[in-house]
C-alpha positions, 0 to 999 in steps of 0.5 A: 500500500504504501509503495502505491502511494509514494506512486501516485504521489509522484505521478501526481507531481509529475502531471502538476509540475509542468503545468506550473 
């Protein structure tokens, strides 16, 4: 579970990042 998150998580950075 804890992987799944540190994921999304990244995924997640990853998608906002450019946009900002």
């Amino acid at each position: 579970m804890v992987e799944i998150g540190v994921v999304s998580e990244s995924s997640v950075n990853l998608l906002i990042s450019p946009v900002f």
